[in-house]
C-alpha positions, 0 to 999 in steps of 0.5 A: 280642928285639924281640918278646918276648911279642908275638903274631903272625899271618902267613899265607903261612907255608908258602911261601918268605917266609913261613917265613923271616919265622915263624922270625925272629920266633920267634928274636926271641921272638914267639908266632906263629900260622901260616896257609897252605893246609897247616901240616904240618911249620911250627915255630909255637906254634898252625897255623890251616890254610885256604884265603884263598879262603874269605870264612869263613876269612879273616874270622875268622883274626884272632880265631882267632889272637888266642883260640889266642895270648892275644892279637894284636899283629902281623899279617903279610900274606904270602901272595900268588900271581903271574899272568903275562901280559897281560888277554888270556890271564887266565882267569876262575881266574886272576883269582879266584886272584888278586884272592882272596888278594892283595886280598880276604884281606888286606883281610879279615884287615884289617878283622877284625883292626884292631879286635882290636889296637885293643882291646888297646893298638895294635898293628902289621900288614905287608902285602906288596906289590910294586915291581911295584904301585906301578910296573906292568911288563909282561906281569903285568897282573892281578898288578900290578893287586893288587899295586897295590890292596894298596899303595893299601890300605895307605896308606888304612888307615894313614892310618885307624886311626894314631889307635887305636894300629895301624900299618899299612904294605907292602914291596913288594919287587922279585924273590926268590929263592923256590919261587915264583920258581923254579916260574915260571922253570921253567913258561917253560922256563927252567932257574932257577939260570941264570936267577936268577944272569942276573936278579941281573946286572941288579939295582946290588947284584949279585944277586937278594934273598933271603927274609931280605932282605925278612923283615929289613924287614917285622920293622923294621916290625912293630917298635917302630923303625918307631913312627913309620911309617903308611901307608908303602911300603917298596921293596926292591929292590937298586936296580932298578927294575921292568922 
């Protein structure tokens, strides 16, 4: 029971990592507040429904979470969204979308919340990146961009703010076996158990990651093993490396 007691804010919760990574930390004995667009039918102790693309929201989810939990000693930057494509075929939403819950959110819930787990005796926050952040492939121009602004962010901050007791590092994992994965494969037309099972013979380990693959590290560094780690990118990605 690595998080017995701890209180725990992950966003993203509804999606394919985000749920993953709720109902790890409540078999471990977490208090955990969910936030994503919709909390309809997430198992966790408090639901703050909202939109990342609302400044209002996202500045004050930490301290909303905090007063709902008792407390806050982890947060858990999960949610994201992916843009396919080069800058020329971006749109203006696209790239709001985009930068909005990639960057803006978790920089956001960052700056309100390293004060709060500061206040309380330290404390640890995960963001998720991408091993297409820290090595841009093609045609993801605006999603690499985030993804590598996030990552960049994560190395600052952990840097930063080691001296008040808050750990802040990223895992930036290559492709998941998600309904996000899946959505994409089949807007280009691709049937998308074929092409998960095709894109997994491409990965040394055999096989696309699945959410608990990743969930197993953001836990690891939301944890007292990772006590010694700051500011570090985490890739996990099977042994492949981005296109």
């Amino acid at each position: 029971m690595r998080f017995s007691n701890k209180k725990v804010l992950v966003t993203g919760a509804a999606g394919g990592m985000g749920h993953v990574i709720t109902r790890m930390l409540r078999d471990e004995g977490a208090a955990v507040a969910v936030a994503d667009f919709k909390c309809n039918g997430l198992s966790a102790e408090v639901a703050l429904p909202g939109d990342l693309l609302d400044q209002a929201y996202t500045d004050d989810l930490p301290n909303a979470a905090a007063k709902a939990l008792g407390g806050l000693d982890i947060i858990i930057n999960n949610a994201g969204v992916i843009t396919r494509g080069p800058v020329t075929d971006t749109s203006d939403r696209d790239w709001d979308l985009s930068v909005g819950v990639n960057v803006e959110a978790p920089f956001r819930i960052c700056r309100a919340g390293i004060p709060i787990l500061a206040e309380g005796g330290g404390g640890a926050i995960v963001n998720l990146a991408s091993c297409w952040g820290v090595h841009p492939g093609p045609n993801h121009a605006v999603y690499c961009m985030t993804k590598a602004a996030i990552a960049s962010l994560t190395q600052c901050m952990g840097r930063d703010h080691a001296q008040q007791g808050v750990r802040i590092n990223a895992v930036c994992p290559n492709e998941v076996d998600t309904p996000m994965l899946r959505s994409g494969f089949e807007k280009r037309g691709f049937d998308p158990e074929t092409a998960i099972y095709e894109l997994g013979n491409t990965v040394p380990l055999g096989r696309v990651a699945k959410p608990d693959d990743i969930a197993d590290v953001v836990l690891f560094l939301a944890s007292d093993a990772a006590r010694y780690m700051c500011g570090a990118l985490v890739e996990v990605n099977g042994g492949k490396s981005v296109a």
